[in-house]
KEVEX-267696 format. One record per residue: x, y, z of N, C-alpha, C in turn; residue in one letter. Coordinates in steps of 0.2 Angstrom, whole numbers, plus 5000, padded with zeros to 4 digits. Layout:
BEGIN
XYZXYZXYZa...
This chain:
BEGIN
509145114968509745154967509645214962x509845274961509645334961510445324954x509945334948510545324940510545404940x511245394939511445484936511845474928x511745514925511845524917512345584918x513045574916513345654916513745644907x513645704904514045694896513645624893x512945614896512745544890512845504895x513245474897513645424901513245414907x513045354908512445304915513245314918x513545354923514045344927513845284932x513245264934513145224938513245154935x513345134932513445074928514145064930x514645104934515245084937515345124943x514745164946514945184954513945174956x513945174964513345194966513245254971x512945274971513045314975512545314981x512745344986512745334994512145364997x511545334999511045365003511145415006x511645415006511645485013511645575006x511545555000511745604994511145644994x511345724996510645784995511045844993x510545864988510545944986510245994990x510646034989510546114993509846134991x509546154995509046214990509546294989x509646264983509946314976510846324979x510846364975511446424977511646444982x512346444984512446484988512446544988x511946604991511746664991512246714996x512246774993512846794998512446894996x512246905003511646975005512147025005x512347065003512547125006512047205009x512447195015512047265017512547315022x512347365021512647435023512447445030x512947485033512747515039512247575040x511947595044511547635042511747695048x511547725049511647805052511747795060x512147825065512147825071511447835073x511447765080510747745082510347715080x510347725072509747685070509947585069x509447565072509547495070509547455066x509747405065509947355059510447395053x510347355047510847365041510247395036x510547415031510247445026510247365019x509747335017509847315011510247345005x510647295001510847334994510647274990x511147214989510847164985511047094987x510847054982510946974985511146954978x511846914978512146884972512246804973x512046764968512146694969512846674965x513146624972513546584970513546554965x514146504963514046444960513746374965x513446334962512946274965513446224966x513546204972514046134973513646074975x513846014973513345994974513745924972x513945914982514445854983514045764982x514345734979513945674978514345604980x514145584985514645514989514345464986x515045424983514745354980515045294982x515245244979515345164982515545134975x516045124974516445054969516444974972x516144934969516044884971516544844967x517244804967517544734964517644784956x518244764955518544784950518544854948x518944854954518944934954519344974950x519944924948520544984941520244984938x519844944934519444954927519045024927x518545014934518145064935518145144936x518945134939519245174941519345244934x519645194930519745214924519245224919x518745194918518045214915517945284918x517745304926517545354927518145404925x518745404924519345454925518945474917x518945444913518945444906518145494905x517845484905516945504907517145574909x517445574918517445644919517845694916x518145674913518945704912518445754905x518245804910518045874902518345934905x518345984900518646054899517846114900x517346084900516746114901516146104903x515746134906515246094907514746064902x514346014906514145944902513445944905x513245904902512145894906512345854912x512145854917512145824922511445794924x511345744925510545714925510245664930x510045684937509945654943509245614941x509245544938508545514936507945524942x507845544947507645554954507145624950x507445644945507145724943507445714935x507045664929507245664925507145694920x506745764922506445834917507045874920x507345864923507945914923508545894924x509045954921509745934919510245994923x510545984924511246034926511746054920x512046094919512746104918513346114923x513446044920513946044929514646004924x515146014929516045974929516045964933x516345914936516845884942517545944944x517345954951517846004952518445964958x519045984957519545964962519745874959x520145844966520145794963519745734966x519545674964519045664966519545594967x519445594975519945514979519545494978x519745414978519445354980519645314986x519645284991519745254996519445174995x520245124993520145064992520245034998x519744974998519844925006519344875002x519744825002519344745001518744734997x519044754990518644764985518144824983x518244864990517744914989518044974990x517745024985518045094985517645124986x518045194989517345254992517645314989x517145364988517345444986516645494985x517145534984516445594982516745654976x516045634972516245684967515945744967x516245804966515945874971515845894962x515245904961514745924956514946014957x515246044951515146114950514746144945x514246174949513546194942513846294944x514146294937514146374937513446404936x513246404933512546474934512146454940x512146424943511946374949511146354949x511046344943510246314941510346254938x509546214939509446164934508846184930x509046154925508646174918507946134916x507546124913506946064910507346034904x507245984904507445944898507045954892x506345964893505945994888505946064886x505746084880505546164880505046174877x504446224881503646214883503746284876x503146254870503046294865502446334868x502546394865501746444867501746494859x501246484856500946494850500746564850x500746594846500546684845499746664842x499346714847498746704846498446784847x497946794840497646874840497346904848x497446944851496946974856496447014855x496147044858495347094857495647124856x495947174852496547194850496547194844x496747134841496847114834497547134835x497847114839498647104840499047044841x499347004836499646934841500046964845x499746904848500246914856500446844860x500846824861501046764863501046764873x500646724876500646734884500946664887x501446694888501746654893502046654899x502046594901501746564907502446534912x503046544914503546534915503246474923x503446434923503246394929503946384933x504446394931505046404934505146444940x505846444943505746494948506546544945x506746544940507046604936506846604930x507346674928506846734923507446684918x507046694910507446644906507146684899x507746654894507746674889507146634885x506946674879506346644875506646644867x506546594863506746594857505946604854x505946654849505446644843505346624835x504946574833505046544826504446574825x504746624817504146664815504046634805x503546644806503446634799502746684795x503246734788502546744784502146734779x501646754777501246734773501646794768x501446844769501746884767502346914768x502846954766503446994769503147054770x503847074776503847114782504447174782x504547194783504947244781505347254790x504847254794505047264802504747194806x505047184811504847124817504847164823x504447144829504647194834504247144838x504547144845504247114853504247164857x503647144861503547214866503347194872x503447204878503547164881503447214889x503047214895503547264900504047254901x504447204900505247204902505547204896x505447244890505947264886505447254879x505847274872505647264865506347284862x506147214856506847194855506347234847x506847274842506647284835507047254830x507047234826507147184817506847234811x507347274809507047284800507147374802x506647384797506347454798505747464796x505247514803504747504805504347544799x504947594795504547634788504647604783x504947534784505147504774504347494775x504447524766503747514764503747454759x503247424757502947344754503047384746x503047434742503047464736502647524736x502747554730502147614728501947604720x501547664720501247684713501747724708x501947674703502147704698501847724692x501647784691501447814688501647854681x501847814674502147814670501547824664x502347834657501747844651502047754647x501547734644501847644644501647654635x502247634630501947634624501547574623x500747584618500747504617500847484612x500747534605500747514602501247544596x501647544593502247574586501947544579x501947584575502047574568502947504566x503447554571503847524567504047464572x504347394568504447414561503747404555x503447404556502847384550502247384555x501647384547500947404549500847314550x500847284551500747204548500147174553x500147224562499747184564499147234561x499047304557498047294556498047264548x497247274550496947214547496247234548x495747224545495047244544494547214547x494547234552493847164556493247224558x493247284555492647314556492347324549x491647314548491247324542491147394541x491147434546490647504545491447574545x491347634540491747674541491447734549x491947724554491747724560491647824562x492147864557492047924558491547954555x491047924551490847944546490347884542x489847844546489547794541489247824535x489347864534488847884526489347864522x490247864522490647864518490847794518x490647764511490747704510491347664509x491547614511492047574512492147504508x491747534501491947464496492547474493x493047504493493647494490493947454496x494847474497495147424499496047454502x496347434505497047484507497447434506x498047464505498647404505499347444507x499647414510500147404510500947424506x501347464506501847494502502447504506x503047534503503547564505503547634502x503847674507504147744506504847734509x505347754505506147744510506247704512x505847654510506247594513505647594521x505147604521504747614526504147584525x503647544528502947504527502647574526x502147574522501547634524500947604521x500347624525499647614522499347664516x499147644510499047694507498147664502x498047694498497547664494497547624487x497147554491497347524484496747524478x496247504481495447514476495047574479x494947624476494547644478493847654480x493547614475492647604478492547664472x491847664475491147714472490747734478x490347794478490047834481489947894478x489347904482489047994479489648044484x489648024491490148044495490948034495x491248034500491847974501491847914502x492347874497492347804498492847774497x493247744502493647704498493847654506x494447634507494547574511494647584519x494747544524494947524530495347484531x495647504536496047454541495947474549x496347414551495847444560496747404563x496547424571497247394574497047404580x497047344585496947354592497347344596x497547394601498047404606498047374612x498547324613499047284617498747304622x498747274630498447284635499247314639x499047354644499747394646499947344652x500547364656500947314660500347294666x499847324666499547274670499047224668x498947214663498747174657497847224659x497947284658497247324659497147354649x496547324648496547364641496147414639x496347464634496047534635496247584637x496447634635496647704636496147744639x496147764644495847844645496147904644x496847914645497347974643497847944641x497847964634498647944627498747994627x499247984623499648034617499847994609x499648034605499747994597500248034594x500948004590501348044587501048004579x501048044575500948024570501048034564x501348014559501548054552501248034548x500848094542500548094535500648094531x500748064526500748104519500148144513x500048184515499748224512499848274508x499948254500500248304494500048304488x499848374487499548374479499848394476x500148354469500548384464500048434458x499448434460498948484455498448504460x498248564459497748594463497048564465x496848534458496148504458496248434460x496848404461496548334466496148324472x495748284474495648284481495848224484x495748214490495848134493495548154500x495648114506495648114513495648054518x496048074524496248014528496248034535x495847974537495447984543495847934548x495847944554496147914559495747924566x495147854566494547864571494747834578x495047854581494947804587494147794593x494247714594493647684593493547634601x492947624605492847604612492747524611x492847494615492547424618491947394612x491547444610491047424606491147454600x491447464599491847474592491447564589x491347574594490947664593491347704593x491347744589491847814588492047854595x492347874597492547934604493047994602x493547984595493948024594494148034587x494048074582494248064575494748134573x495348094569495748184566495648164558x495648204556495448184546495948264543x496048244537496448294534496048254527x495848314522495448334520495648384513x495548344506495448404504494948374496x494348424496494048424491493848484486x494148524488494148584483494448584476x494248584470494748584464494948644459x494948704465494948754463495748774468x495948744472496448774475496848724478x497448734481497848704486497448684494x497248734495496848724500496548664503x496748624508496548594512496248594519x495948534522495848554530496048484535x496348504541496348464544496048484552x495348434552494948434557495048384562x494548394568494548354572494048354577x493648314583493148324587492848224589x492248244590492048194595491448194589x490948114588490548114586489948144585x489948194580489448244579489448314582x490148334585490248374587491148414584x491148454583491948484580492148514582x492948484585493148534590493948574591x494048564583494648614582494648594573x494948644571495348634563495648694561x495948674557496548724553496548704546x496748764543496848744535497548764534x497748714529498348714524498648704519x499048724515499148734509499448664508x499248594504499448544502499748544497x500148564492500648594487501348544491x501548544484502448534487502948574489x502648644493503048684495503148674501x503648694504503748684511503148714516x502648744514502348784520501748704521x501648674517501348604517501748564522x501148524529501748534534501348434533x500948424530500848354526501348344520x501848394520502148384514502448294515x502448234509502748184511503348154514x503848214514504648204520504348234525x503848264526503748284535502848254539x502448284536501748244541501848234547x502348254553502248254558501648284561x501448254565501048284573500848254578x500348254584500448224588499648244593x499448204596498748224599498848194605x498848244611498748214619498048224621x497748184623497248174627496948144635x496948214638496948214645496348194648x495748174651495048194652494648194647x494548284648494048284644494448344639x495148364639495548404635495848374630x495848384624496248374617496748434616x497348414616497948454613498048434606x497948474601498448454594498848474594x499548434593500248484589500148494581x500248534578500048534570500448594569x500748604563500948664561501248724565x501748694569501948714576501748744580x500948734580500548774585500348724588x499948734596499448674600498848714600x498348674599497648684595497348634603x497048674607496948654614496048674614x495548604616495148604617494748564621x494148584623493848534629493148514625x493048424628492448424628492148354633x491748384635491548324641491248254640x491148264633491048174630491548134628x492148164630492948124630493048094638x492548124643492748104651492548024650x493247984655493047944655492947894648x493147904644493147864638493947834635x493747774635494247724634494247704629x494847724622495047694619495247614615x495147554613495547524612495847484605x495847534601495947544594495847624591x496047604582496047644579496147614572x495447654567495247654563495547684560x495847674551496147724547495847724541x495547774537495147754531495447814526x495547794521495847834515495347824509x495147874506494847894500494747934495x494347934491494247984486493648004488x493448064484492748104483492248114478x491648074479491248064472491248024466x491648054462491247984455492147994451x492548044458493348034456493647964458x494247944452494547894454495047884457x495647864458496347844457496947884452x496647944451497247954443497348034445x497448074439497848134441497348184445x496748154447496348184452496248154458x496748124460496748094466497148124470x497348154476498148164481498548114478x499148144474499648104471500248074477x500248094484500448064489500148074494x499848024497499248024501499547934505x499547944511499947894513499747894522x499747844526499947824533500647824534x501147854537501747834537502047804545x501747844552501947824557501347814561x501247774564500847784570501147754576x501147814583501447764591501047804594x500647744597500047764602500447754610x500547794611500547794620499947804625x499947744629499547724636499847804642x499347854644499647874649499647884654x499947884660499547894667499647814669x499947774668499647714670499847704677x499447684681499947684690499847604692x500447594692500847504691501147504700x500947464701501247434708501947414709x502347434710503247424709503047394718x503047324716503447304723503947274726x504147324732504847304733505147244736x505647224735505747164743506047174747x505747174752505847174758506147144763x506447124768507047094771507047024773x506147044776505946974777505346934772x505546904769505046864763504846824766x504146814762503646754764504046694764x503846664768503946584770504746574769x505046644773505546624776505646624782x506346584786506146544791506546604797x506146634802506446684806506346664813x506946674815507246664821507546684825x507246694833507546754835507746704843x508446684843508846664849508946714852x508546704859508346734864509146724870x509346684869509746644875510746674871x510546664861511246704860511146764858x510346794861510446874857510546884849x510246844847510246854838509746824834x509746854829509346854823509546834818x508946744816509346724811508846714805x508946724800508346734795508646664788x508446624790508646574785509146544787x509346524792509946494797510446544794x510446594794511046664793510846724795x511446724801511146774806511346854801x510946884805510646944802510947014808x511346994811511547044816511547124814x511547144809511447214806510947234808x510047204805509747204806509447224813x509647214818509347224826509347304827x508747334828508747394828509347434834x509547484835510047524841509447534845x509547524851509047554857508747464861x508847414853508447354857508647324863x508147324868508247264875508147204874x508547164874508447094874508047094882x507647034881507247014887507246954889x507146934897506946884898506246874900x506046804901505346804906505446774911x505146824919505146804925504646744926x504746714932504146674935503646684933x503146654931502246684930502346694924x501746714923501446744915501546844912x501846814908502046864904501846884897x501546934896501346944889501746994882x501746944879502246994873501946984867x502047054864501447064858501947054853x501947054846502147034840501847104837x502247134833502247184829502747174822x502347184817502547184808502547224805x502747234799502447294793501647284794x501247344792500447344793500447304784x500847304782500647244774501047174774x501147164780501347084783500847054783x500746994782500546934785500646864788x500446864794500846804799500446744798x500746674796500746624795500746584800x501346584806501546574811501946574815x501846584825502146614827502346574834x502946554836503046524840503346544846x503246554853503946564857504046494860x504746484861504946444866505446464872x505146424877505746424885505846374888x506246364891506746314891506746354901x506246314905506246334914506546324918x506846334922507346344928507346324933x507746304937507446314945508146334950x508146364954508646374960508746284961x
């Protein structure tokens, strides 16, 4: 006996149905064709359009027929089509209703009818849906091949997933290509900025002296010592012991520079603003203050000093250069007159270094010069040493205001990776409904997203190949299609 299933329901568990019960091959198909020109014979084709599928089925009630009667009324009684499931072919299902009404003819416990099956699209469908896996071609293109074993063209669903995010999704197909995204969103650029690493304010608190040697200048002894002050209310480094020496002597401090947003440490091209105080209140003081910036191995690369050992004048200098080489200076008057551009309320200046180019700002002029043992040289710190000259001490022969007052070292040039996000993210779940035409990106469809121009596609009988296209900074994880086969 041949069990049929319609909406769930073993309908056969209250009718049986009648040996004499057969299905059409397919649809009812209806040709049309044209007349064609005096004399010539036959018609001219144009097309062939398929009916709805009927598909009359005669059954048999056996003994307790109102009950039965009534189970079935209740079962068939739908507003839409339902799985219909002839177990004779139990990999395939119909979308079918009962159409008209459906008599029974009672006679001595036995009743007869026929239920006339209406399958509108007039196919049966597989109960399974056959997965085909995206796999790279000689190409180095995923491409997913599939194989329709049905005898209609049918929609395909694809579950995508990345390793990385994608900006575009694209299927390509000879029967069409559907597009998702934008094929130009790009994955991020190169931001190339100036990054500070390091400020004086508020305080000097992180240096601290972990170098033994005076690094601009080893002959100039570093047995005294520095400390710590306020000016206005402001931290500054200034001189606390001065030491002994035949030459310069007196203290250090060191400070090493923070590693920049990419945790990269090191400068090849800064910029340093920085304020001094540099002020004789008598002619014959001397002092000087150095600010060496220093490599990886703790060796000199770049030194500025401001300088005054004459005791016959106001006269000062402030130089600068590369180890054993000098590659700018200026002199000027350290007095408390305003033309003193170290005067204590001012000390501004600033150093950019490009390559192998040193710009000084100083006394409103830029002091511009090359030197090729700056190429390539990476800073990551900076040395400060303050002291006297000779067998002078601390007292009315000393620079009466001699001071560190700012230091902000800027990192420049830095090119930092700004990555964007992109529409479709790693290891989210994309899916592209073949059968409703949409695009759904984390069970929320994305209808915007579908590029203008895309052709939804199906796949004919046979084999068919369709490629997978992504952002070229994508990465696929995995790639599924699925179909769901047919038959007349």
């Amino acid at each position: 006996m041949l069990q049929v299933f319609f909406d769930g329901y073993d309908i056969t568990e209250y009718l049986s149905v009648l040996s004499d019960f057969q299905r059409n091959l397919g649809a009812e198909r209806e040709v049309k064709l044209a007349k064609t020109g005096d004399g010539v014979k036959g018609k001219e084709y144009l097309t062939t359009s398929y009916n709805e599928n009927t598909i009359p089925m005669p059954f048999i009630l056996r003994y307790d027929l109102i009950s039965k009667r009534r189970a079935l009324a209740g079962i068939l009684n739908v507003k839409e089509p339902k799985k219909l499931v002839f177990m004779d072919e139990p990999n395939k299902y119909y979308w079918a209703l009962p159409s008209g009404d459906t008599k029974v003819s009672e006679k001595s416990f036995i009743g007869k009818g026929t239920i006339n099956w209406i399958v509108p699209d007039g196919i049966s469908h597989s109960s399974t849906i056959k997965p085909i896996n995206a796999e790279l071609n000689d190409e180095g293109v995923w491409e997913f091949e599939i194989n329709n074993e049905g005898t209609e063209e049918v929609a395909v669903d694809y579950h995508i997933k990345l390793k990385k995010e994608s900006g575009f999704i694209g299927l390509i197909s000879e029967h069409g290509v559907m597009q998702f995204g934008k094929i130009e969103e790009i994955d991020g650029y190169d931001d190339t900025k100036t990054k500070e690493i390091l400020s004086s304010a508020p305080s000097f608190s992180n240096w601290t002296r972990t170098i033994q040697k005076n690094l601009e200048n080893p002959i100039n002894a570093i047995n005294g010592s520095l400390r710590f002050s306020t000016y206005n209310g402001k931290q500054i480094i200034t001189l606390d012991k001065v030491g002994s020496g035949l030459n310069w002597h007196g203290g250090v401090l060191d400070v090493r520079f923070a590693a920049d947003s990419n945790g990269e440490l090191g400068s090849d091209n800064w910029y340093l603003y920085s304020e001094i105080g540099f002020e004789a209140f008598l002619y014959d003081q001397s002092g000087a203050i150095t600010l060496c910036f220093f490599d990886e191995n703790e060796e000199a690369v770049f030194s500025f000093v401001v300088w005054k050992n004459t005791v016959t004048s106001y006269t000062s200098i402030a130089s600068w250069g590369v180890p054993g080489k000098a590659m700018g200076s200026t002199s000027f008057i350290a007095s408390s007159d305003a033309v003193n551009p170290f005067r204590q309320d001012k000390g501004y200046f600033s150093i950019t270094k490009i390559g192998s180019s040193i710009e000084v700002f100083l006394l409103g002029k830029k002091f511009r010069s090359e030197n090729t043992d700056l190429l390539n040289k990476k800073v990551v710190g900076c040395q400060v040493f303050i002291g006297q000259h000779g067998n002078r001490i601390i007292n009315e022969k000393y620079v009466s205001m001699l001071f560190l007052k700012k230091f902000v070292f800027q990192k420049l040039n830095i090119v930092k990776w700004i990555d964007l996000v992109n529409r479709y993210a790693a290891n989210s779940d994309i899916y592209i409904n073949g059968t409703e035409t949409k695009l759904y990106v984390d069970n929320l469809p994305q209808g915007k997203d579908e590029v203008k121009g895309t052709k939804w596609f199906k796949v004919p009988p046979g084999k068919t190949k369709v490629q997978l296209a992504l952002s070229s900074f994508a990465e696929l994880e995995s790639a599924t299609a699925e179909i769901r086969e047919a038959w007349v």
